[in-house]
FIDO-853055 format. One record per residue (C-alpha): x, y, z; residue in three letters; residue number from 1. Coordinates in Angstrom, 1 decimal. Layout:
FIDO-853055
REC       X       Y       Z  resn  resi
REC       X       Y       Z   ALA   NUM
...
end
This chain:
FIDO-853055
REC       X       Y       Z  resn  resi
REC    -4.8    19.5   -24.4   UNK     1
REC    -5.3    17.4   -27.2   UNK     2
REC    -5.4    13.8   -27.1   UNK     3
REC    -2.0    13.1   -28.3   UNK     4
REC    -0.5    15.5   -26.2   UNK     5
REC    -2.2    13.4   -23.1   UNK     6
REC    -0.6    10.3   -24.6   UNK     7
REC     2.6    11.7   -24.8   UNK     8
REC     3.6    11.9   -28.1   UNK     9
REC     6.6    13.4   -29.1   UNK    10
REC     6.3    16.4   -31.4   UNK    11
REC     8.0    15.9   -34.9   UNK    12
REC     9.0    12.0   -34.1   UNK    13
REC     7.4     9.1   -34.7   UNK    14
REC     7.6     7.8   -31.4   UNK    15
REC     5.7     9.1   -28.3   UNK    16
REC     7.5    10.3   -24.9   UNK    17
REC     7.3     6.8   -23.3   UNK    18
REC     8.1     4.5   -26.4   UNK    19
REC    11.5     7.5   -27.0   UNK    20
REC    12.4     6.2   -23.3   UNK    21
REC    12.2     2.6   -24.0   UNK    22
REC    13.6     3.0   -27.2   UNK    23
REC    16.8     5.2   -25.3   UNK    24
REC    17.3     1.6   -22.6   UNK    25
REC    17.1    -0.3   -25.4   UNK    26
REC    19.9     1.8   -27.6   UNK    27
REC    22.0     1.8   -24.6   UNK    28
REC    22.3    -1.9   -24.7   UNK    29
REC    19.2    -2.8   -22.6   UNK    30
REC    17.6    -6.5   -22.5   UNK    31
REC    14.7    -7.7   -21.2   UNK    32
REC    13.8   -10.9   -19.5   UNK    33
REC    10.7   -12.3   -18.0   UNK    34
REC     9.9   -15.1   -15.5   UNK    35
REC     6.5   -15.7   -16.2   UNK    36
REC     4.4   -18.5   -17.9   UNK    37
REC     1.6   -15.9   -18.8   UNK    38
REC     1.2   -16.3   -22.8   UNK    39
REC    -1.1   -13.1   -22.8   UNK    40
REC     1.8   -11.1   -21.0   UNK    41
REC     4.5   -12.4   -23.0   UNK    42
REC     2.5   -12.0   -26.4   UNK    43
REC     1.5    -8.3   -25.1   UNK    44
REC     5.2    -7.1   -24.6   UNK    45
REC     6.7    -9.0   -27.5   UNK    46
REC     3.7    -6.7   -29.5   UNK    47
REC     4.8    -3.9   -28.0   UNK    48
REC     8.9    -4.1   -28.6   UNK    49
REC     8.9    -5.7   -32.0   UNK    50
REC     5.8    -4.9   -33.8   UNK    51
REC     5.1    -1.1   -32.1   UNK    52
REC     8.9     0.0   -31.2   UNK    53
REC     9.8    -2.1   -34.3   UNK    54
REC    12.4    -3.8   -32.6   UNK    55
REC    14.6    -6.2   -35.1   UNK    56
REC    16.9    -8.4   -32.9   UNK    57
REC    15.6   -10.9   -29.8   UNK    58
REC    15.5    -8.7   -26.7   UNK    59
REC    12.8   -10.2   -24.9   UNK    60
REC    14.1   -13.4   -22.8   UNK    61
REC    11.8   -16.5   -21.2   UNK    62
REC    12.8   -18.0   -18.5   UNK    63
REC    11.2   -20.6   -16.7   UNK    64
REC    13.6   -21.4   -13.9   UNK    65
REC    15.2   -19.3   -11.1   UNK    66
REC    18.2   -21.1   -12.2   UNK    67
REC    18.0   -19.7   -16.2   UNK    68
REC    17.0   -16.2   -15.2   UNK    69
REC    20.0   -15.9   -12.6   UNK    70
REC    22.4   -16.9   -15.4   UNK    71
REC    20.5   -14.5   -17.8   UNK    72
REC    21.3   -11.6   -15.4   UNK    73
REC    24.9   -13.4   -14.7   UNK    74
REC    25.6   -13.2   -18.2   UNK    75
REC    23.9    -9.5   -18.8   UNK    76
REC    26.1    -8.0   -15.7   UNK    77
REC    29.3    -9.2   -17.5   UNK    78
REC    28.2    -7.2   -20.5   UNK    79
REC    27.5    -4.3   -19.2   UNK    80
REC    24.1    -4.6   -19.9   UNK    81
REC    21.0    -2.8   -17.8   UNK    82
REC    18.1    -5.6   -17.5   UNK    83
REC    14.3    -5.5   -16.8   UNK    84
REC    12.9    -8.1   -15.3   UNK    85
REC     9.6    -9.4   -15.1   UNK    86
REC     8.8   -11.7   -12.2   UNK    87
REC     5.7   -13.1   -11.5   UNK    88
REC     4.9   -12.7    -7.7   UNK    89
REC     3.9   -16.1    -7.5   UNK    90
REC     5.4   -18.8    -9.7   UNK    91
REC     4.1   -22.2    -9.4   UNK    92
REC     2.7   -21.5    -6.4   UNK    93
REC     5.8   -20.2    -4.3   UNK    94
REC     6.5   -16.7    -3.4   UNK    95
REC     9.4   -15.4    -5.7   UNK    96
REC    10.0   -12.9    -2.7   UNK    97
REC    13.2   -14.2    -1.8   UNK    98
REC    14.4   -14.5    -5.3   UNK    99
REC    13.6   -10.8    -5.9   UNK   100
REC    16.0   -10.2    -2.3   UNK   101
REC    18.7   -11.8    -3.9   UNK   102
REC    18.6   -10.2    -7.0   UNK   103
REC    18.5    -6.6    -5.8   UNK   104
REC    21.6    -7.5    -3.4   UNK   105
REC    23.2    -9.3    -6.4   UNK   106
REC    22.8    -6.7    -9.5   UNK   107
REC    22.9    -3.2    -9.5   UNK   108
REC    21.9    -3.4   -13.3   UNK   109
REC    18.7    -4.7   -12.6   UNK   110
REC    15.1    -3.4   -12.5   UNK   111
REC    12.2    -5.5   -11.2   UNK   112
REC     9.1    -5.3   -12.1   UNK   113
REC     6.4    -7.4   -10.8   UNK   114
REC     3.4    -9.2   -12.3   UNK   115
REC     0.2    -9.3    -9.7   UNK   116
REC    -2.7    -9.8   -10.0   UNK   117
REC    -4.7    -7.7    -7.1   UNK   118
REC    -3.4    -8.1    -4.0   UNK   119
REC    -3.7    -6.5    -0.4   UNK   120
REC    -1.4    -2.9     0.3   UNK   121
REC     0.5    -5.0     3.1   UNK   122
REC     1.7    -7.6    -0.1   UNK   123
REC     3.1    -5.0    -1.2   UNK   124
REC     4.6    -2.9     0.8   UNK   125
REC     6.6    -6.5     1.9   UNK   126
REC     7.7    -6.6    -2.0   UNK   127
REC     8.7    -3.5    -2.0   UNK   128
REC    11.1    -4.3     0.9   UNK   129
REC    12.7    -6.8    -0.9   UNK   130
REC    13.7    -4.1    -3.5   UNK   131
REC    11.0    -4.1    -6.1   UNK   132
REC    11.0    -0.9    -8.5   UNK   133
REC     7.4    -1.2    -9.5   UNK   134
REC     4.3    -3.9   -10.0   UNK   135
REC     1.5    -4.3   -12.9   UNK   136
REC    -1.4    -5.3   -11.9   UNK   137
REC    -3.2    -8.1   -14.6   UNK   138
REC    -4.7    -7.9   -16.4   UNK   139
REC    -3.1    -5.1   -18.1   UNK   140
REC    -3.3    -3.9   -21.6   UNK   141
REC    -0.8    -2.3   -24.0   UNK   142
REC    -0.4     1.1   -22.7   UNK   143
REC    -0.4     0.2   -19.3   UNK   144
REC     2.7    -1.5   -19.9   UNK   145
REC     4.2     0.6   -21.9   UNK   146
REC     3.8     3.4   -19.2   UNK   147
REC     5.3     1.3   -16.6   UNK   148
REC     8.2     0.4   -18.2   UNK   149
REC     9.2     3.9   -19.1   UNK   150
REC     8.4     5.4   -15.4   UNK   151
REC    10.4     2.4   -14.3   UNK   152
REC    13.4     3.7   -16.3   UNK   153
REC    12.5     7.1   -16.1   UNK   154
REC    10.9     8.5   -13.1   UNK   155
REC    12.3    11.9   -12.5   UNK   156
REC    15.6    11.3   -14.5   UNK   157
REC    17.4    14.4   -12.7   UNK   158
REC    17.2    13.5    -9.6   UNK   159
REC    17.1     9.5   -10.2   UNK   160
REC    20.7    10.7   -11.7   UNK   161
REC    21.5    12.8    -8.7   UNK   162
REC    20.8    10.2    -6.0   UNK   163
REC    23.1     7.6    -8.2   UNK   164
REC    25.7    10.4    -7.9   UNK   165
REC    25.0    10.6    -4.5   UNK   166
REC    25.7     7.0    -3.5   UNK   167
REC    28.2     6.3    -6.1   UNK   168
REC    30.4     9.2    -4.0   UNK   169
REC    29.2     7.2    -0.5   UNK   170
REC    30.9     4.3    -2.2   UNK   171
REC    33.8     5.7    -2.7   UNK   172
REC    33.9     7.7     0.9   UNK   173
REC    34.1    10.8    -0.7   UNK   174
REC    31.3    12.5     2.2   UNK   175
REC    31.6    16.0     1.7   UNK   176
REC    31.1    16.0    -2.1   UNK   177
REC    28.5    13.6    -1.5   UNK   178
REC    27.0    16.1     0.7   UNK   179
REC    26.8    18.6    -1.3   UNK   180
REC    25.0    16.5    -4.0   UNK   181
REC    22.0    15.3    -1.5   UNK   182
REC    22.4    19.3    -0.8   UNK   183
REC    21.7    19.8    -4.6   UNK   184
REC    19.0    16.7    -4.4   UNK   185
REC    16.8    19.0    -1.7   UNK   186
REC    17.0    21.8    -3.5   UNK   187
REC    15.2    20.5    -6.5   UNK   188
REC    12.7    18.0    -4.3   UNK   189
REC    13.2    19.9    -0.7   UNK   190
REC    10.9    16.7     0.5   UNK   191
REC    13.1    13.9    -0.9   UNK   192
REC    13.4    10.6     1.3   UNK   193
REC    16.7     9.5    -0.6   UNK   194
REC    18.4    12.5     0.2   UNK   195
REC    18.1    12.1     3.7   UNK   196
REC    18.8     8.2     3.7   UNK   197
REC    22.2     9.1     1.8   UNK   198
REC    22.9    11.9     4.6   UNK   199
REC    21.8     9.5     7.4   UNK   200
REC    24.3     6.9     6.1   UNK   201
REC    27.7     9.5     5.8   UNK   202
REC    26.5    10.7     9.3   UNK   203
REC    26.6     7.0    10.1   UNK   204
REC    30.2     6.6     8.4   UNK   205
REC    31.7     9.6    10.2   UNK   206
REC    30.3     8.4    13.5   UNK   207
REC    27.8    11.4    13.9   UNK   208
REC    25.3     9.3    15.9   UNK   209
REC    22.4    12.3    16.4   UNK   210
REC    23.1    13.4    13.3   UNK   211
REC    22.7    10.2    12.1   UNK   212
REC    19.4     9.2    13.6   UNK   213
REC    17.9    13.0    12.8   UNK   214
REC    18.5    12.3     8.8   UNK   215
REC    16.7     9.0     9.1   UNK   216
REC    13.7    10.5    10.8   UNK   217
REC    13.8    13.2     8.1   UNK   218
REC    13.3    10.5     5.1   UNK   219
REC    11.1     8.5     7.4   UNK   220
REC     8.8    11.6     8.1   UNK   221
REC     8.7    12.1     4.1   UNK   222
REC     7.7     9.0     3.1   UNK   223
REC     5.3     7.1     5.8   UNK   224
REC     5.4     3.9     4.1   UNK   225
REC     9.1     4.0     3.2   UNK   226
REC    10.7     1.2     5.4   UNK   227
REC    14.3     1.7     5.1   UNK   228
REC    14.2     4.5     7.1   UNK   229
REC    13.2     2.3     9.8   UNK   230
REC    15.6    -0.7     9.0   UNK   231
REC    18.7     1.5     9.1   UNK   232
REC    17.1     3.0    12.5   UNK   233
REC    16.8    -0.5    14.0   UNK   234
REC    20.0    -1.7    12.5   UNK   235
REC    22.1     1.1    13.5   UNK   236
REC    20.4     1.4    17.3   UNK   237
REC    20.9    -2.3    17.6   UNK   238
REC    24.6    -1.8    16.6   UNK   239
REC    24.8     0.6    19.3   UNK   240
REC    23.6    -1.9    21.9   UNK   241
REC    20.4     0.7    22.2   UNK   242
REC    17.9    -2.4    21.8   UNK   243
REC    14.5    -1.2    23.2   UNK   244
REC    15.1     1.7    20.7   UNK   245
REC    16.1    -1.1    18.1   UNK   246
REC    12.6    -2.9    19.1   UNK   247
REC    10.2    -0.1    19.1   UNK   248
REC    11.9     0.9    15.5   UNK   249
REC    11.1    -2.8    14.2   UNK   250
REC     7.6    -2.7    16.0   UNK   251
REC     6.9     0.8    13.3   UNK   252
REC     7.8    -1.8    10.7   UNK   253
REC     5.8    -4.6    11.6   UNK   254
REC     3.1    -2.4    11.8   UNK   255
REC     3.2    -0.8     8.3   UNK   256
REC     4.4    -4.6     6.9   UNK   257
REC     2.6    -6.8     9.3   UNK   258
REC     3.1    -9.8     6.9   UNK   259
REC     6.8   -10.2     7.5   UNK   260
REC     7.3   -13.6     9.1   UNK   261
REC    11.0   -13.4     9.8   UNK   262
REC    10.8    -9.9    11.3   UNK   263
REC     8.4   -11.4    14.0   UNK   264
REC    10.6   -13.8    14.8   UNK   265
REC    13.1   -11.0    15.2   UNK   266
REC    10.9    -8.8    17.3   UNK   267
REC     9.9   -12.0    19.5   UNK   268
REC    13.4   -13.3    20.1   UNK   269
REC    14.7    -9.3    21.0   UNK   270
REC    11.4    -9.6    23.3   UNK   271
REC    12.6   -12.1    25.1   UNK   272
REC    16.1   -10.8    25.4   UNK   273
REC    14.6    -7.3    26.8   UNK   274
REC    12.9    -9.2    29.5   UNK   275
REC     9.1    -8.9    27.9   UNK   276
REC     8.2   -12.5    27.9   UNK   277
REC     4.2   -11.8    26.9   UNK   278
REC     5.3    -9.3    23.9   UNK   279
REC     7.4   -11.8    23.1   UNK   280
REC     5.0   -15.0    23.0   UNK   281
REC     2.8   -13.1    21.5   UNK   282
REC     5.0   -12.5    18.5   UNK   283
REC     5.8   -15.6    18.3   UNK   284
REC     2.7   -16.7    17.9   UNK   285
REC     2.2   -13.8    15.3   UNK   286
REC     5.0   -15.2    13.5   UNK   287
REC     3.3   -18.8    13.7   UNK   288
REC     0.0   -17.4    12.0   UNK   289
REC     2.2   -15.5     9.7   UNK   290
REC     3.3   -19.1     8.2   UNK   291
REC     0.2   -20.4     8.1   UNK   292
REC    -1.5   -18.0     6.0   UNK   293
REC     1.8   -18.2     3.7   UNK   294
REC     1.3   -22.0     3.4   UNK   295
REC    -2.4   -21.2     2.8   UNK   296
REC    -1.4   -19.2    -0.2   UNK   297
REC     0.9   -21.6    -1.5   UNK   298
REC    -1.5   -24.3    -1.7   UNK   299
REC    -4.3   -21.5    -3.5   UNK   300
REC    -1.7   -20.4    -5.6   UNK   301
REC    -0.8   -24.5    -6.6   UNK   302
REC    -4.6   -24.6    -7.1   UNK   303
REC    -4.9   -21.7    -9.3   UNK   304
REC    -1.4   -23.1   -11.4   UNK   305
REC    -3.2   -26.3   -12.4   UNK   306
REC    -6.1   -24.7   -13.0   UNK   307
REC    -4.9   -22.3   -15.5   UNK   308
REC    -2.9   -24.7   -17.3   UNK   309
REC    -6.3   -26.6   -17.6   UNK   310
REC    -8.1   -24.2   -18.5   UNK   311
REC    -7.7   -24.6   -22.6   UNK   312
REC    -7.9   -28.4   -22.4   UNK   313
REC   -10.5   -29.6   -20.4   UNK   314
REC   -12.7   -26.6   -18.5   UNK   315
REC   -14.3   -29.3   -16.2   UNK   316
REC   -11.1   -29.7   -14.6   UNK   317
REC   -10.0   -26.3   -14.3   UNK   318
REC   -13.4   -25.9   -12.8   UNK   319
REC   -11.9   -28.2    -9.9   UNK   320
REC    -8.6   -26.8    -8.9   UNK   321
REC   -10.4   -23.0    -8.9   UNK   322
REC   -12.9   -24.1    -6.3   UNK   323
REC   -10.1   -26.0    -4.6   UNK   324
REC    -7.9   -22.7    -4.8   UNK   325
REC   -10.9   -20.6    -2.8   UNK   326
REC   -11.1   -23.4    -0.5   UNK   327
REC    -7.9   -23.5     0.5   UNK   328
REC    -8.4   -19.5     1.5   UNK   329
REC   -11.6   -20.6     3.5   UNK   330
REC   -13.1   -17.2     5.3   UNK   331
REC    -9.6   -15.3     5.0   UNK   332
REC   -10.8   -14.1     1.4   UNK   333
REC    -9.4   -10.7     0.0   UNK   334
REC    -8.7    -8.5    -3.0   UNK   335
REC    -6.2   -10.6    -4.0   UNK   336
REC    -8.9   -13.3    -4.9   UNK   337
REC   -11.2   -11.5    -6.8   UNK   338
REC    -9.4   -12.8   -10.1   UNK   339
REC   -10.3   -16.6    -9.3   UNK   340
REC   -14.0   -15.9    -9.0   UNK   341
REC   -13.6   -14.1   -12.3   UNK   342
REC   -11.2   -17.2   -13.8   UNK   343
REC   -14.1   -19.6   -12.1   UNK   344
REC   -17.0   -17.4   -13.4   UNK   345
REC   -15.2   -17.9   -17.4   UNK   346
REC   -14.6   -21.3   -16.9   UNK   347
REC   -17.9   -22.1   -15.8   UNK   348
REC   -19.4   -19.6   -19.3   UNK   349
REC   -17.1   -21.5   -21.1   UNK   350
REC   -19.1   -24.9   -20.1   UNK   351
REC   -22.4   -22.9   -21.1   UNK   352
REC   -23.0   -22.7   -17.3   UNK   353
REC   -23.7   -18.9   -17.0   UNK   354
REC   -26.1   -19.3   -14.3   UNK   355
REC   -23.4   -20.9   -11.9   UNK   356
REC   -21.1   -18.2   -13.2   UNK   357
REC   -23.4   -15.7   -11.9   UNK   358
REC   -23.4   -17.6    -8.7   UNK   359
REC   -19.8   -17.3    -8.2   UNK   360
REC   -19.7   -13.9    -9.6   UNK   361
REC   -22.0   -12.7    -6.9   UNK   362
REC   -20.6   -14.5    -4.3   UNK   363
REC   -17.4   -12.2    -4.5   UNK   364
REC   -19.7    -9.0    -5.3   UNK   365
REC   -20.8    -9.4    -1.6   UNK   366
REC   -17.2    -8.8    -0.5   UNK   367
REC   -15.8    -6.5    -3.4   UNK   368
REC   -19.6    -5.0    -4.4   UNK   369
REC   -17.8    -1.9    -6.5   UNK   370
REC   -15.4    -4.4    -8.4   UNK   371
REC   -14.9    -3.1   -12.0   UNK   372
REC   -14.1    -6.4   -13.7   UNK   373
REC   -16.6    -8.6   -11.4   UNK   374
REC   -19.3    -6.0   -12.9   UNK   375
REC   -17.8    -6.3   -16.5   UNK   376
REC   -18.0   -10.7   -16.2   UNK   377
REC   -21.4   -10.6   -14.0   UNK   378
REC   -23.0    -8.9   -17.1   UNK   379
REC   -21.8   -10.9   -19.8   UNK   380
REC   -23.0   -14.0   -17.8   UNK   381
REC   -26.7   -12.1   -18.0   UNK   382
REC   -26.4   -11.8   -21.2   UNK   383
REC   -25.6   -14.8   -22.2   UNK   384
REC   -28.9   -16.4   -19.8   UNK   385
REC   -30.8   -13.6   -21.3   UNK   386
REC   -31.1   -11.5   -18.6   UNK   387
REC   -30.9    -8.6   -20.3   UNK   388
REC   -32.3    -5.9   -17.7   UNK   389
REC   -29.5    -7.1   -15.3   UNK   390
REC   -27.0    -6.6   -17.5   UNK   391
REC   -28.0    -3.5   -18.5   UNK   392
REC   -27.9    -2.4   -14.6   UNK   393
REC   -24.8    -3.9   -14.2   UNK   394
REC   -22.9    -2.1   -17.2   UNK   395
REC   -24.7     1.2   -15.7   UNK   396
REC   -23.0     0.7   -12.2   UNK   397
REC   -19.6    -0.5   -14.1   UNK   398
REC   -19.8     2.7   -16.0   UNK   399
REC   -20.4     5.3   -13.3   UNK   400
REC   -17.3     4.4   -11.8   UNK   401
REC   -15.0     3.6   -14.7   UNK   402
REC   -16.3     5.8   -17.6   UNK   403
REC   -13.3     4.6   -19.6   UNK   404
REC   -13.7     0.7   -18.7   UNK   405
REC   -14.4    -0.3   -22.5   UNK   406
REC   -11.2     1.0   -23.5   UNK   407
REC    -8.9    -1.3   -21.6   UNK   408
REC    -8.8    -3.5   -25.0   UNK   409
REC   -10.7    -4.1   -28.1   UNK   410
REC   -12.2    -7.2   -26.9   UNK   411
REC   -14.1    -5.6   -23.7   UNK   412
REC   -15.0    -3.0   -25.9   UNK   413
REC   -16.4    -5.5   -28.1   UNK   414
REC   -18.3    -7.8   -25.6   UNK   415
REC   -20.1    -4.6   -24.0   UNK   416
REC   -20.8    -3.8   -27.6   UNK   417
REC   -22.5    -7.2   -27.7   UNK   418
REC   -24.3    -6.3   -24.4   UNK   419
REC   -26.0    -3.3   -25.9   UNK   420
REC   -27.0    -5.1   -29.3   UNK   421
REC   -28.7    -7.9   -27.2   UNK   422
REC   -30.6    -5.1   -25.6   UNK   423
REC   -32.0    -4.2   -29.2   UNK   424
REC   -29.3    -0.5   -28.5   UNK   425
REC   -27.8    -0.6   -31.8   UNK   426
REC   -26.2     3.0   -31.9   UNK   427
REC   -25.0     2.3   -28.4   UNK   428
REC   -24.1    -0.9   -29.2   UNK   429
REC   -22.3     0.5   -32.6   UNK   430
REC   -20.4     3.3   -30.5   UNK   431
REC   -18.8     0.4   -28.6   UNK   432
REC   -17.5    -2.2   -31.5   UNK   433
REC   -16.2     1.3   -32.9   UNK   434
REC   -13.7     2.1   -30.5   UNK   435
REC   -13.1    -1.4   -30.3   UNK   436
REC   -11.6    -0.4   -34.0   UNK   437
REC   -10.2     2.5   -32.5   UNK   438
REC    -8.3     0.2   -30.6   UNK   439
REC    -7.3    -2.1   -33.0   UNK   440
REC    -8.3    -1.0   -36.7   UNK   441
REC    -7.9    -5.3   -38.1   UNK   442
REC   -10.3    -6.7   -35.1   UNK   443
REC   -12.7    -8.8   -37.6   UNK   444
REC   -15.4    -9.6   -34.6   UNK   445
REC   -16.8    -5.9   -34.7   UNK   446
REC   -15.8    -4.8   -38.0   UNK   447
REC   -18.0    -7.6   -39.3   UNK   448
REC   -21.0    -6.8   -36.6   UNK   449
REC   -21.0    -3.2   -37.8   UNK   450
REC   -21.3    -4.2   -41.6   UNK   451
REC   -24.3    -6.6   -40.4   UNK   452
REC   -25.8    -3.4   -38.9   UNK   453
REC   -24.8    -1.3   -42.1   UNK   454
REC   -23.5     1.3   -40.0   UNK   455
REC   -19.5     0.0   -41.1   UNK   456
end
C-alpha cells in the first residue's frame, strides 16, 4: 500500500478521505467552536480549516465563557446548524464535566470533543458518561486532529445513520418499524451495543419487563465499558421498586467509573435504605475521598493555569505555580501529570537550568519509566549540559518503542536532529532535519542546518 493510500487520499481529488469528510460537515452548514485558551490548539485547527481545507469564511469560534459558548450553540441550533465543539477538560482549573452534561441533554446538533492532556482510563470513562463523542490527547499535531474530527463525524456512517433512524422512530413510538431497523443494525454489526439499547428501551415502552432487561444485558455484554447499559438497568429496576437489583447494577458502575462522586452518594443513601448500614458508611466515606481528590485537582489544575499563562513572561514564576501544581497532588501522582514535569522540565531549560530539568525529568521517569515524551525532553536537557552519551541512550530507548516519534512535528524532528549533530552523527543527524522538511517544506531552522552541512 502506498503511502498515500495509508493516508487516505482520495483518488482523482485533491482532497484525502478525512479532509472530503470535514469538508462534507462543513458544506452542510457545519461550524465549529472551541472553549479553550490553548494558542497552539487554536493556531493548529485554524491551519488546518483555512490554510489546508482552504476554508474562506470564519468557521472556527473562541469562546472563553460557558456563558458565550452556550449562546454559540443557542444560536447554531436555531439555524439548523450541526456544531463541533472543543472543550478543554479542565478550564481554569474546574472540571467542564458538568457543562459537557448539559450540553449533550440540551443539543442534539452537537459533537464534543475533548482536549486532555493524559489522563487515567477511569477520567475517562466518567467523560464519556456525561456524553463525550471523542478526546485528543495534547499535544497533538495536524493529522491527529484531522483524523479525529472526521472519525468524530464519520465513524461507520451506515450504521451511525441507522441507529439515528432507529431512535428517531423510538421518538415518534413507531416500535415495530423501529424494530426492524435495530433488526437491520445487527445484521450489518451482529455485536452492536446500540442496537440492543434501542430494543431494551421499546421493550421498556411496551412494558415487556424480561424482555426489557435481556436487551440491556445484550449491549452490556458487547461493550464492557459501556455504562448506559447499566444506568437504564438501575434506572428501570429502581422504577420497578426492585432496589437491591437497582444497587448491585449501580455497584457494576461504580466499579468500571469509580470516580463518580454523586453516584456514591447514590449507592450510600440506597445502602441505607436497604438496611446495609456498613456498605453504606463506607460509601459514604468513598464519596467523601471522592471530593477530596476533586478539590485536589482543582487547586493543581489553578496551579498549572497560572503557570502557563506565566510561562512567556517571566519563567521564574511559572517555575512556582508548576512545583505548586505537583504539590498540591502530593503522593497521589499519575499519568495525568506527566505533562507538568515535562512543562516544569522546559521551564526550567528555558532558565538555562538543564541540570534541574533533568532532575524533575527523572523524578517522573521513576513512575512513568517508558514515557515517550519524558524520553524526548530528558534528552534534550543532556544535550544541552553536554551529556551527549545519555542522550544518545535515551533517544535509543525513545526509538525502540516509538520508531515514528520524530514525525509528530517538524520541530521534534528538528531537535532530535540537533541531538545527533551534537553527537558529531551528521548523516543521522541530516536524515532527521530532512523529514523535519518533509513535514513542513518552509521550516528555516533545518533547511539552514543542512546548507551549513552542504548536504541541502
Amino acid at each position: 500500500m502506498s503511502e498515500k493510500q495509508q493516508s487516505g487520499e482520495a483518488s482523482g481529488r485533491g482532497h484525502t478521505h478525512y479532509e472530503s469528510i470535514i469538508l462534507d460537515f462543513i458544506n452542510a452548514q457545519g461550524v465549529f467552536a472551541a472553549y479553550t485558551t490553548d494558542k497552539h490548539f487554536l493556531n493548529l485547527s485554524s491551519k488546518l480549516l483555512y490554510r489546508q481545507l482552504g476554508i474562506q469564511k470564519k468557521l472556527l469560534h473562541s469562546v472563553f465563557t460557558q456563558q458565550d459558548l452556550l449562546a454559540f450553540l443557542k444560536t447554531s441550533a436555531q439555524k439548523g446548524q450541526k456544531v463541533i465543539a472543543f472543550i478543554e477538560r479542565l478550564f481554569a482549573g474546574r472540571s467542564t464535566e458538568d457543562l459537557i452534561t448539559s450540553i449533550k441533554a440540551t443539543y442534539d446538533n452537537v459533537f464534543v470533543i475533548v482536549l486532555t492532556h493524559e489522563v487515567e482510563k477511569e477520567v475517562l470513562v466518567k467523560l464519556f458518561e456525561a456524553g463525550v463523542d471523542k478526546f485528543i490527547t495534547k499535544p497533538l499535531s495536524s493529522n491527529t486532529l484531522l483524523e479525529k474530527i472526521a472519525f468524530t463525524l464519520k465513524p461507520q456512517s451506515k450504521l451511525v445513520d441507522l441507529i439515528e433512524k432507529a431512535k428517531e422512530q423510538l421518538a415518534k413510538k413507531r416500535f415495530e418499524q423501529c424494530l426492524r431497523t435495530c433488526d437491520d443494525i445487527l445484521a450489518i454489526k451482529p455485536n452492536s451495543a446500540a442496537a440492543y439499547m434501542v430494543k431494551g428501551d421499546v421493550c421498556q415502552e411496551l412494558g415487556l419487563r424480561d424482555e426489557a432487561i435481556g436487551e440491556y444485558l445484550k449491549a452490556h455484554e458487547q461493550s464492557q465499558l459501556y455504562l448506559e447499559p447499566l444506568r437504564k438497568l438501575a434506572d428501570y429496576y429502581g422504577r420497578l421498586g426492585e432496589h437491591e437489583k437497582q444497587l448491585e447494577y449501580l455497584l457494576k458502575m461504580d466499579k468500571l467509573s469509580p470516580l463518580n462522586t454523586e453516584r456514591k452518594v447514590r449507592i450510600g443513601v440506597l445502602s441505607l435504605d436497604l438496611g446495609k448500614k456498613p456498605e453504606g458508611k463506607s460509601f459514604f466515606d468513598a464519596a467523601v475521598t471522592s471530593a477530596h481528590r476533586e478539590a485536589r485537582e482543582c487547586i493543581c489544575n489553578t496551579a498549572l493555569q497560572v503557570a502557563d499563562q506565566a510561562m512567556a513572561q517571566d519563567p521564574s514564576l511559572a517555575e512556582q505555580y508548576y512545583r505548586r501544581a505537583l504539590e498540591a497532588k502530593g503522593r497521589n501522582l499519575n499519568i495525568g501529570d506527566v505533562e507538568t514535569f515535562n512543562r516544569l522540565g522546559i521551564c526550567l531549560r528555558q532558565q538555562k537550568r538543564p541540570a534541574e530539568a533533568i532532575k524533575e525529568y527523572s523524578k517522573a521517569l521513576e513512575i512513568f519509566p517508558d514515557h515517550e515524551r519524558l524520553l524526548y525532553n530528558i534528552s534534550l536537557a543532556y544535550m544541552e549540559s553536554e551529556q551527549l552519551d545519555k542522550a544518545m541512550s535515551c533517544l535509543d530507548k525513545l526509538f525502540e518503542q516509538a520508531p515514528d516519534f520524530h514525525r509528530e512535528n517538524e520541530a521534534v524532528s528538528h531537535n532530535i536532529g540537533m541531538v545527533y549533530l551534537k553527537s558529531r552523527d551528521r548523516e543521522r543527524a541530516a536524515t532527521f532535519f530532512r523529514t523535519a522538511l518533509e513535514l513542513n517544506k518552509d521550516y528555516a531552522p533545518s533547511r539552514k542546518m543542512l546548507e551549513k552541512l552542504g548536504l541541502a
